[in-house]
TIRO-2110 file (N, C-alpha, C; in Angstrom, 1 decimal):
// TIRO-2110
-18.8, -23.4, -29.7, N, 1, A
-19.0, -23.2, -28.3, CA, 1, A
-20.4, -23.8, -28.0, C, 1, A
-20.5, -25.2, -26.9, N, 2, A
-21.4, -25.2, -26.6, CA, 2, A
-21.8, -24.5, -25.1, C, 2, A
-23.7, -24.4, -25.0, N, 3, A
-24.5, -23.7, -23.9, CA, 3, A
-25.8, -24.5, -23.7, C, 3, A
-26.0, -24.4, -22.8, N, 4, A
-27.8, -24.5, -22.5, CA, 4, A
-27.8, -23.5, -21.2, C, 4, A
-28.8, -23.0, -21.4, N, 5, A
-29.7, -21.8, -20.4, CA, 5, A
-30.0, -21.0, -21.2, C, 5, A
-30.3, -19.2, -20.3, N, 6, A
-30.7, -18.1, -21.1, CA, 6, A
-29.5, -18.0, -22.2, C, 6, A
-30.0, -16.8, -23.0, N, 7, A
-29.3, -16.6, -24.1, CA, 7, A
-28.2, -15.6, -23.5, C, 7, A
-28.5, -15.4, -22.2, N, 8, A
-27.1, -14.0, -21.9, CA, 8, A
-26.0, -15.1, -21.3, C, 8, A
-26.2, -16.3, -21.6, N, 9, A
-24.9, -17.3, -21.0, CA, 9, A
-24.0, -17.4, -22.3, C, 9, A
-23.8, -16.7, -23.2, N, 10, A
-22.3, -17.3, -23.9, CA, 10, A
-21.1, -15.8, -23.6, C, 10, A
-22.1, -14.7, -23.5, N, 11, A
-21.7, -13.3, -23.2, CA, 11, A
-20.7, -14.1, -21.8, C, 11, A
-21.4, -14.1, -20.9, N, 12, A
-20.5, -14.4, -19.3, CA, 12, A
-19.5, -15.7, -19.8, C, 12, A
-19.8, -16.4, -20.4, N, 13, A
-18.8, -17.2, -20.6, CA, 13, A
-18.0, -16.8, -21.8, C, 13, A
-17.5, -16.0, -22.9, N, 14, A
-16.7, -14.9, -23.2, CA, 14, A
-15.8, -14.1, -22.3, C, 14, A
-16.3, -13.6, -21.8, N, 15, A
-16.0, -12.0, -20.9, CA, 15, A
-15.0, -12.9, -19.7, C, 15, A
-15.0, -14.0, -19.0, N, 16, A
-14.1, -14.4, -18.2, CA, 16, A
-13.3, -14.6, -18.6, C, 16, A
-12.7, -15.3, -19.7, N, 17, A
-11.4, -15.3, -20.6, CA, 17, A
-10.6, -14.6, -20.9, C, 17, A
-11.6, -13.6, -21.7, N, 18, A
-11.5, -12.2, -22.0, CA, 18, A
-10.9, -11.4, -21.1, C, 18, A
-11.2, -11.3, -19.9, N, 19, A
-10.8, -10.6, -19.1, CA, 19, A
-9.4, -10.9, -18.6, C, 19, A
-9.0, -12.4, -18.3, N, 20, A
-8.3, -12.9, -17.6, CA, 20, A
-7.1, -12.8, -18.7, C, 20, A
-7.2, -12.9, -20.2, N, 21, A
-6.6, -12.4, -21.1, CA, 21, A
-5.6, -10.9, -21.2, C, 21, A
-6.7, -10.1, -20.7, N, 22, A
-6.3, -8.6, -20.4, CA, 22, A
-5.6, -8.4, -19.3, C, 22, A
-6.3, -9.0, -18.1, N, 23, A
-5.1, -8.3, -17.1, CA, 23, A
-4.6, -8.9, -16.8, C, 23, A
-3.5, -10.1, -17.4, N, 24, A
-2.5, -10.8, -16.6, CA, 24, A
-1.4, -9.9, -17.1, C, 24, A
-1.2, -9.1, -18.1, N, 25, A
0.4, -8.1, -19.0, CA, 25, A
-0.3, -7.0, -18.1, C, 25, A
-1.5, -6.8, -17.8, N, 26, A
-1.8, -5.3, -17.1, CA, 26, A
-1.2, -5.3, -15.9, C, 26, A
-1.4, -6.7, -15.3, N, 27, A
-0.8, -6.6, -13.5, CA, 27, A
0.3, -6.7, -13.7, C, 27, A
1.0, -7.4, -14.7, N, 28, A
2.8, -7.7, -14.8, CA, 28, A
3.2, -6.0, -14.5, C, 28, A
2.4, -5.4, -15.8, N, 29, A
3.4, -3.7, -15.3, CA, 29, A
3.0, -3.3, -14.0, C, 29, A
1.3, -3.7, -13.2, N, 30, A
1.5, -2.8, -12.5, CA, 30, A
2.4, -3.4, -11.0, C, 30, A
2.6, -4.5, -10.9, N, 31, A
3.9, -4.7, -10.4, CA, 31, A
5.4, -4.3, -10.5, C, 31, A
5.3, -4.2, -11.6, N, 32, A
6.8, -3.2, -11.8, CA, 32, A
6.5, -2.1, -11.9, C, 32, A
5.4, -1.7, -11.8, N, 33, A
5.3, 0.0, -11.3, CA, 33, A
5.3, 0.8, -9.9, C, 33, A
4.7, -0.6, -9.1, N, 34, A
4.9, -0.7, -8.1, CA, 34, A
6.6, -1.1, -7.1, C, 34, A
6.9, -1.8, -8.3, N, 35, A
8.2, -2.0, -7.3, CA, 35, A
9.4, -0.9, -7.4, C, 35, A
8.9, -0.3, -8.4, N, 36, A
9.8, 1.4, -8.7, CA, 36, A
9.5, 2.0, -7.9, C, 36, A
8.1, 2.2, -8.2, N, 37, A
7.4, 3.3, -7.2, CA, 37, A
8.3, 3.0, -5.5, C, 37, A
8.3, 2.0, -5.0, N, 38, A
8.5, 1.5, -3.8, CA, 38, A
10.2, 2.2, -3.8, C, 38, A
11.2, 2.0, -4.7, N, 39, A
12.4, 1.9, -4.4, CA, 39, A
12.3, 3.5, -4.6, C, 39, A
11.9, 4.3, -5.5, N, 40, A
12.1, 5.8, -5.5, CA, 40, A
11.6, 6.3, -4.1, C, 40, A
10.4, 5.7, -2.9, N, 41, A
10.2, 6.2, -2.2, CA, 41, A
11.2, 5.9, -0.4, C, 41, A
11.6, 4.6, -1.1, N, 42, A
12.7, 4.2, -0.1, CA, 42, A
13.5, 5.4, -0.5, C, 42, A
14.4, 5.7, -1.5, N, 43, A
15.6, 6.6, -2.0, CA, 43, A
15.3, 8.0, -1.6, C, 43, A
13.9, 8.3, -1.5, N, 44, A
13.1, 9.7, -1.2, CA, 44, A
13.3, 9.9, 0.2, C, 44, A
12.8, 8.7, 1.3, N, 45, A
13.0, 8.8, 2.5, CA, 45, A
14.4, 8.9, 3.0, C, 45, A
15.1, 8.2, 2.6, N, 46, A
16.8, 8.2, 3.1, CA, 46, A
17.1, 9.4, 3.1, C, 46, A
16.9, 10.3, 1.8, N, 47, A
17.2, 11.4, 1.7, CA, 47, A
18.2, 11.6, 0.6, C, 47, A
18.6, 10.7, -0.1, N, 48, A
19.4, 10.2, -1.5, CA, 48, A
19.4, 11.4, -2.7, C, 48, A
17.6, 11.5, -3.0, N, 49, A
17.6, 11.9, -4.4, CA, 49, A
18.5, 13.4, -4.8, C, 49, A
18.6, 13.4, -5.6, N, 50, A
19.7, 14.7, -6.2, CA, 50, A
19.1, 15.2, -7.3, C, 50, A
19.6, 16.3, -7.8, N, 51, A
18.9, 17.0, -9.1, CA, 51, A
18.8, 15.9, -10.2, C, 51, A
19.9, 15.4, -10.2, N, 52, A
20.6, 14.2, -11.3, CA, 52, A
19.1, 13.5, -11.6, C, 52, A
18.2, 13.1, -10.2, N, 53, A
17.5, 12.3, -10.7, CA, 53, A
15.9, 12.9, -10.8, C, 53, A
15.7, 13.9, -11.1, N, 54, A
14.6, 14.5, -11.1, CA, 54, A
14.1, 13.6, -12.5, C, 54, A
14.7, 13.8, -13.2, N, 55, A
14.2, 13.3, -15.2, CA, 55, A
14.1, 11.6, -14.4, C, 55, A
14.5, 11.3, -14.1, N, 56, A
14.2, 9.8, -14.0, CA, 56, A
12.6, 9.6, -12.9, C, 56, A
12.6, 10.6, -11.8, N, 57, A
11.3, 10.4, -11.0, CA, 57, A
10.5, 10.6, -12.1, C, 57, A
10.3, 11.6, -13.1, N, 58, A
9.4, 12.2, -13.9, CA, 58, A
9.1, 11.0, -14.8, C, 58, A
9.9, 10.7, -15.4, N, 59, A
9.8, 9.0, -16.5, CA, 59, A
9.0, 8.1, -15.6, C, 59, A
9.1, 7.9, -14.6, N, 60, A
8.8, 7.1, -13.9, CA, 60, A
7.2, 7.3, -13.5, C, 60, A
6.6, 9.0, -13.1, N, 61, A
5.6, 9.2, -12.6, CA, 61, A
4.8, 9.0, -14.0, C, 61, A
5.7, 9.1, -15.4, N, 62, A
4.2, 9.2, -16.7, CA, 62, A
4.0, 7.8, -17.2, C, 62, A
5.0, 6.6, -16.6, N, 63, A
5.3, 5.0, -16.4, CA, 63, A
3.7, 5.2, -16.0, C, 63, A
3.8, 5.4, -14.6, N, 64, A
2.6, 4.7, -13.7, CA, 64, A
0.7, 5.6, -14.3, C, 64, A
1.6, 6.8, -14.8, N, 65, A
-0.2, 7.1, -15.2, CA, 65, A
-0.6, 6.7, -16.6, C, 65, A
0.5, 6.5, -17.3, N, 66, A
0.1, 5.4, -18.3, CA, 66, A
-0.8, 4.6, -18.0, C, 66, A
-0.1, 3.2, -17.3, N, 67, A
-0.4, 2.5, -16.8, CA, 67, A
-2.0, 2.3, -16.1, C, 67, A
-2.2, 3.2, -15.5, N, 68, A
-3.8, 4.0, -14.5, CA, 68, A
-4.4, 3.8, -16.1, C, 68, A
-3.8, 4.7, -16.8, N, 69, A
-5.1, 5.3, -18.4, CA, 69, A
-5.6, 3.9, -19.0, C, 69, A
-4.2, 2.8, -19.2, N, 70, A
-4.1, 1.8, -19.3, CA, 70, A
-5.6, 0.8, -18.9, C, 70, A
-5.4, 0.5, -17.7, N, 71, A
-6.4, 0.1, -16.9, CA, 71, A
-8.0, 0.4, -16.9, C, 71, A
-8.0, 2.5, -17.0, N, 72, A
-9.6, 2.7, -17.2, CA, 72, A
-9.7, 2.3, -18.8, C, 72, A
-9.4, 2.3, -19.6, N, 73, A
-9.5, 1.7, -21.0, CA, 73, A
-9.9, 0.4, -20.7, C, 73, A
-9.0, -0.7, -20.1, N, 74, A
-9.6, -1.8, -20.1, CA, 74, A
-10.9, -2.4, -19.5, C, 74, A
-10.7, -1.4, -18.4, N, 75, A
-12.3, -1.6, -17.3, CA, 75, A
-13.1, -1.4, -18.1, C, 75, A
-13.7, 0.2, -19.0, N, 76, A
-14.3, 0.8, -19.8, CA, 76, A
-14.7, -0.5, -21.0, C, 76, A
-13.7, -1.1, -22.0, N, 77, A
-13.8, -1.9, -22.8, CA, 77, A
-14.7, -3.5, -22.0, C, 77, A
-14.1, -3.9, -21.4, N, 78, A
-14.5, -5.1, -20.5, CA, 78, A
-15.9, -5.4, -20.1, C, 78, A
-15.9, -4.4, -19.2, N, 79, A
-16.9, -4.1, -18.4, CA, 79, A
-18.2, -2.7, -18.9, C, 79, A
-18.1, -2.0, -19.5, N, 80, A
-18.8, -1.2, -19.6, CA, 80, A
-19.6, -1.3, -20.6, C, 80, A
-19.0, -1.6, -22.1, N, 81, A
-19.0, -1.6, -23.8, CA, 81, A
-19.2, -2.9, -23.7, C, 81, A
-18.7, -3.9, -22.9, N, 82, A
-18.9, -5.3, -23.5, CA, 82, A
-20.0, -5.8, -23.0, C, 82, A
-20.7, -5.3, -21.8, N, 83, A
-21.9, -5.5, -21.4, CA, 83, A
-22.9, -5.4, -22.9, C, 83, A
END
């Protein structure tokens, strides 16, 4: 790896990569977390849902907080620790 300037320039040139590494599989789910989320709330408004699908809203609500835990992990790791 080459650099010239301060010595905090290989850090910043790291960390962009790095990052862009991490959240391109992070945004993929949160697009499909999003696009669930969307159709359960269309199916919610119609007035559709049934008992039947309680277990599947539920799968779906511990999907997206995954996902959230997901995300402060990587902000925390990225941004916080990698400073």
């Amino acid at each position: 790896m080459r650099w010239s300037g301060p010595t905090d320039q290989p850090q910043r040139v790291v960390v962009a990569p790095t990052c862009c590494r991490v959240a391109q599989p992070g945004a993929t789910h949160v697009i499909v977390g999003l696009i669930m989320l969307s159709i359960a709330l269309g199916v919610a408004l119609t007035g559709h849902i049934k008992e039947e699908h309680t277990e599947k809203l539920e799968v779906l609500s511990l999907y997206w907080h995954f996902v959230d835990a997901i995300w402060v992990g990587v902000f925390l790791v990225v941004y916080v620790i990698g400073r």
